[in-house]
C-alpha positions as YAML, in Angstrom:
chain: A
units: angstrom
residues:
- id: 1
  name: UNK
  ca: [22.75, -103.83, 243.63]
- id: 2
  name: UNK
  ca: [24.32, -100.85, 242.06]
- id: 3
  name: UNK
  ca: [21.90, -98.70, 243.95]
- id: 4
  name: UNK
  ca: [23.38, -100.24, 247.55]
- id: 5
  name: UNK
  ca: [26.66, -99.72, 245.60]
- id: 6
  name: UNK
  ca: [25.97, -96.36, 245.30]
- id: 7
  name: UNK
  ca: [24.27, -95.81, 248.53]
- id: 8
  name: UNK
  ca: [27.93, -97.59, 250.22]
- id: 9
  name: UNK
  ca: [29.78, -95.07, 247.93]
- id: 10
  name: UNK
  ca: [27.87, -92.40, 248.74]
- id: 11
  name: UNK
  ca: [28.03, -93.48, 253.09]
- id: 12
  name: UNK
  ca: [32.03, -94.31, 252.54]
- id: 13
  name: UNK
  ca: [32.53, -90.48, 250.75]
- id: 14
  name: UNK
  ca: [29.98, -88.97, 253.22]
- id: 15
  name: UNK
  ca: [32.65, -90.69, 256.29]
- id: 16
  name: UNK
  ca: [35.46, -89.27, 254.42]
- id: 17
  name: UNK
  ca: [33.73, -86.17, 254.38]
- id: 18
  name: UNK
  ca: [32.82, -85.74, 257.75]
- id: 19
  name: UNK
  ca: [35.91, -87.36, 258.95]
- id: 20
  name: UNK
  ca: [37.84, -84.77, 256.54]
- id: 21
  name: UNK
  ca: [36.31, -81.60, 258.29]
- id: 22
  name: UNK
  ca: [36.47, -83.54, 261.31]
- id: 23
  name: UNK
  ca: [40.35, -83.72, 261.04]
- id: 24
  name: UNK
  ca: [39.62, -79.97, 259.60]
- id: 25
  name: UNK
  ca: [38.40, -78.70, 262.89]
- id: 26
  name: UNK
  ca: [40.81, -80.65, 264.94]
- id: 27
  name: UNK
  ca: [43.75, -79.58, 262.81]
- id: 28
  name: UNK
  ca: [42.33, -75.64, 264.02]
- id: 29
  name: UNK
  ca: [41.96, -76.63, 267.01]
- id: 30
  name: UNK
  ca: [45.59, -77.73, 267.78]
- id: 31
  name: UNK
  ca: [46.52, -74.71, 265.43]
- id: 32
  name: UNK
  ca: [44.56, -72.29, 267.59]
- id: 33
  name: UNK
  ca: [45.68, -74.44, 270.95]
- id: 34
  name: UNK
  ca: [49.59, -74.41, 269.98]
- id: 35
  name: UNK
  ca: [49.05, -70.45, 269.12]
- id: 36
  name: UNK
  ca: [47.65, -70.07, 272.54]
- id: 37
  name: UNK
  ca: [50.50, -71.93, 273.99]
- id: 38
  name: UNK
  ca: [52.97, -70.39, 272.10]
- id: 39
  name: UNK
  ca: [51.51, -66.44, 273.66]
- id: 40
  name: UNK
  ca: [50.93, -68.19, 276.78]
- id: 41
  name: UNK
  ca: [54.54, -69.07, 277.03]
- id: 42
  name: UNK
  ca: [55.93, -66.06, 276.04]
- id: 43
  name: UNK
  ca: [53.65, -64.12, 278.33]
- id: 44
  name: UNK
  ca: [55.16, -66.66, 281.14]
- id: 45
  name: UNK
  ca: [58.99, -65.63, 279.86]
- id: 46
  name: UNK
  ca: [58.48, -61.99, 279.53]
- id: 47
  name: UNK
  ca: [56.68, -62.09, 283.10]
- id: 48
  name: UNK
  ca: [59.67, -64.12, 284.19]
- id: 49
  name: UNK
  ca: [62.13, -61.78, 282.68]
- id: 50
  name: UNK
  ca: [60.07, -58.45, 283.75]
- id: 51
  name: UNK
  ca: [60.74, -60.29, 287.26]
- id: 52
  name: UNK
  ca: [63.99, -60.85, 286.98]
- id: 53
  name: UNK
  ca: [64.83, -57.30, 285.35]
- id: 54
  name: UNK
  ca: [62.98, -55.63, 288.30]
- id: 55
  name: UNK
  ca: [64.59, -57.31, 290.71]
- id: 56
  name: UNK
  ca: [68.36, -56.92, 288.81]
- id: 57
  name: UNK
  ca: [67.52, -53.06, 288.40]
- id: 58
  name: UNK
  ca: [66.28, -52.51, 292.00]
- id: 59
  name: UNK
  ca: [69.70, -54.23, 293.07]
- id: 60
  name: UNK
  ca: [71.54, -51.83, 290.80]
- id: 61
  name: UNK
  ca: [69.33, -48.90, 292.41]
- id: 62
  name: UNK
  ca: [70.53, -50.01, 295.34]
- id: 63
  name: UNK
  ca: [74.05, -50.81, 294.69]
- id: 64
  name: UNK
  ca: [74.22, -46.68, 292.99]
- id: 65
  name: UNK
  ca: [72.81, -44.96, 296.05]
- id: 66
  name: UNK
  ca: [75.33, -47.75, 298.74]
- id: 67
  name: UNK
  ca: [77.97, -46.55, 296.96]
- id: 68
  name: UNK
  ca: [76.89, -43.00, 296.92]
- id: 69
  name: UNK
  ca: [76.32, -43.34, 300.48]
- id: 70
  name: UNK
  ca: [80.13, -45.12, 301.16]
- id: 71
  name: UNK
  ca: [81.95, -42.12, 299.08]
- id: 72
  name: UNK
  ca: [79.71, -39.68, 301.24]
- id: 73
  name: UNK
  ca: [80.67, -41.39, 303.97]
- id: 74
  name: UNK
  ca: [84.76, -41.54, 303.15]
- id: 75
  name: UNK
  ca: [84.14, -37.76, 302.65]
- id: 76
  name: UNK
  ca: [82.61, -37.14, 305.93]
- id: 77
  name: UNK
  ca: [86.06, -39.56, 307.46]
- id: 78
  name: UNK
  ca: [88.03, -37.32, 305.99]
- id: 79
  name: UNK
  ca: [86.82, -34.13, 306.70]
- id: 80
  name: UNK
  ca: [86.47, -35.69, 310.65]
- id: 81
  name: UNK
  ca: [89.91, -36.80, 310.35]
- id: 82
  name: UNK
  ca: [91.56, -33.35, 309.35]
- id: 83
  name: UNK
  ca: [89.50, -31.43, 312.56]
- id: 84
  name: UNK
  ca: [90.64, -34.54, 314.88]
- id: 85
  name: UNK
  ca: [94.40, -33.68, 313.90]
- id: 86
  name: UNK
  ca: [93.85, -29.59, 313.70]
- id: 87
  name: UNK
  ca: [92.56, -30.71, 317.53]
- id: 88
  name: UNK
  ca: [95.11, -32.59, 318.32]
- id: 89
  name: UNK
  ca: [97.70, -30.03, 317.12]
- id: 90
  name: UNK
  ca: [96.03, -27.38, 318.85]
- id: 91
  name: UNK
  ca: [95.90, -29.47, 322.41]
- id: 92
  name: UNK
  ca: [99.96, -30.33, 321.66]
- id: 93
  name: UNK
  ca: [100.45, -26.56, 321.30]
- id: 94
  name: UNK
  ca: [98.28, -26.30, 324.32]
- id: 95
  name: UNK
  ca: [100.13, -28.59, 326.43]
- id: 96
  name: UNK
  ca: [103.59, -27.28, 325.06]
- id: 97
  name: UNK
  ca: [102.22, -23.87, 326.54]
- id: 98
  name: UNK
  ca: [101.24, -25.10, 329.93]
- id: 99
  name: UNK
  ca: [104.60, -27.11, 329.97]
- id: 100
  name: UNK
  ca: [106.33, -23.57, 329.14]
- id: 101
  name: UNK
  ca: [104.16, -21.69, 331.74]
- id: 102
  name: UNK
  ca: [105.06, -24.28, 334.24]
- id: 103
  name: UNK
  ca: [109.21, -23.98, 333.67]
- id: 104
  name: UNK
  ca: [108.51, -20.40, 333.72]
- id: 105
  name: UNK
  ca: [106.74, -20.86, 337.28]
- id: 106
  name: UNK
  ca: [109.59, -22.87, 338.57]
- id: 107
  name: UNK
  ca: [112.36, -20.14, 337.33]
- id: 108
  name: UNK
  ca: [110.50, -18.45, 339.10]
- id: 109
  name: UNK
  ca: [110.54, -19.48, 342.61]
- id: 110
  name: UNK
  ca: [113.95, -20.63, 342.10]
- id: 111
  name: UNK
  ca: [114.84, -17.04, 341.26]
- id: 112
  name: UNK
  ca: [112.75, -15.79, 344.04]
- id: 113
  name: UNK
  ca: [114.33, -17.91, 346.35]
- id: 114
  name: UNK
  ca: [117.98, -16.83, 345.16]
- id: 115
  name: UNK
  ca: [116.61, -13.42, 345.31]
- id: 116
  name: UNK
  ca: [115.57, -13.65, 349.34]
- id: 117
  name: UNK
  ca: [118.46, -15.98, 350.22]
- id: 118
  name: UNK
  ca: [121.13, -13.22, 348.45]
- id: 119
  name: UNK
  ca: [119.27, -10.32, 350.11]
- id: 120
  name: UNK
  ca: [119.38, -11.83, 353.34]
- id: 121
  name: UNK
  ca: [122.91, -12.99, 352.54]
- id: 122
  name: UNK
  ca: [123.88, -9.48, 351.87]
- id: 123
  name: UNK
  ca: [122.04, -8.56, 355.16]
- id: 124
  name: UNK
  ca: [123.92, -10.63, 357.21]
- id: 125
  name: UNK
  ca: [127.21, -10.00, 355.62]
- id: 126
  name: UNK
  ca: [126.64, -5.92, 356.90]
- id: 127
  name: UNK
  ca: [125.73, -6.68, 359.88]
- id: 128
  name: UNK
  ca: [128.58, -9.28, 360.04]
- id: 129
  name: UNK
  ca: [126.79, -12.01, 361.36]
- id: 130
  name: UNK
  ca: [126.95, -14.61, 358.95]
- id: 131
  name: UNK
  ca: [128.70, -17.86, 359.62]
- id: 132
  name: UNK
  ca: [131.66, -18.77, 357.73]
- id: 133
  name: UNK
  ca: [130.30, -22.22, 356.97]
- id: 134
  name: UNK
  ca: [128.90, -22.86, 353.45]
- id: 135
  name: UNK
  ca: [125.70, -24.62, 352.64]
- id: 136
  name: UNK
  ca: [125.00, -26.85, 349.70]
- id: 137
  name: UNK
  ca: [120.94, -26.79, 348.74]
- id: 138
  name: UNK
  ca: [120.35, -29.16, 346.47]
- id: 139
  name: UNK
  ca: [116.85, -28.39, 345.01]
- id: 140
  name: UNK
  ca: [114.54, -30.43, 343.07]
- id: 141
  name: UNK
  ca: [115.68, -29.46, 339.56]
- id: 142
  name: UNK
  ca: [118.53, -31.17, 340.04]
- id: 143
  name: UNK
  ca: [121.16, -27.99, 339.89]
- id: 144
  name: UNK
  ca: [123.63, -27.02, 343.14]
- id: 145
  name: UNK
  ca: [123.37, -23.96, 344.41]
- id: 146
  name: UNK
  ca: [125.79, -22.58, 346.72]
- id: 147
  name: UNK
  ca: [124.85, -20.40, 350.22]
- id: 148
  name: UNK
  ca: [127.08, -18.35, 351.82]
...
């Protein structure tokens, strides 16, 4: 019986054996498995972050060259604004002239008028046929003149 004994001791330490590299090679299994998931999810975040950060930095691109663009843009206003009121100064002006030339024109006829009326006023009074009546024109600035 002490050779079955041994034989049982032997089979029990031979199962404890086994079942100790068994438990071995499991053990560096779920080290090698929890290593891979550990790089595997770190692989993940850094893709997830590379993702995010390219995504964040072309929005920053962006947002640089927009607001490059807008202050190019308020520059250009600007520079639009000042010829649009040098134009508009220079049309006032223009119009101012005109206005000017226009009074002038009128003066003008009125004094060409005045002119002819007093020459043939003058006329008439040497060869003494004008009429003793007077004559009011009223013209169409407004201002009385008198006719002998």
């Amino acid at each position: 019986m002490e050779a079955a004994g041994g034989q049982l001791e032997a089979a029990l330490l031979h199962i404890m054996q086994r079942h100790h590299h068994q438990s071995l090679h499991q053990r560096n299994k779920t080290e090698r498995a929890k290593v891979d998931a550990v790089k595997s999810a770190a692989r993940v975040a850094d893709l997830l972050v590379a993702t995010v950060d390219g995504g964040v930095q072309e929005l920053y691109i962006n947002e640089r060259r927009i607001e490059f663009e807008a202050r190019a843009l308020l520059a250009t206003i600007a520079r639009y604004k000042k010829q649009t009121d040098q134009w508009l100064a220079a049309t006032n002006a223009i119009n101012s002239v005109l206005k000017e030339i226009g009074d002038f024109e009128n003066w003008m006829k009125i004094m060409d008028f005045d002119c002819k009326n007093t020459f043939q006023d003058d006329y008439s009074i040497r060869k003494g046929t004008l009429l003793p009546s007077l004559k009011i024109i009223l013209f169409h600035t407004g201002t009385h003149r008198l006719r002998l």
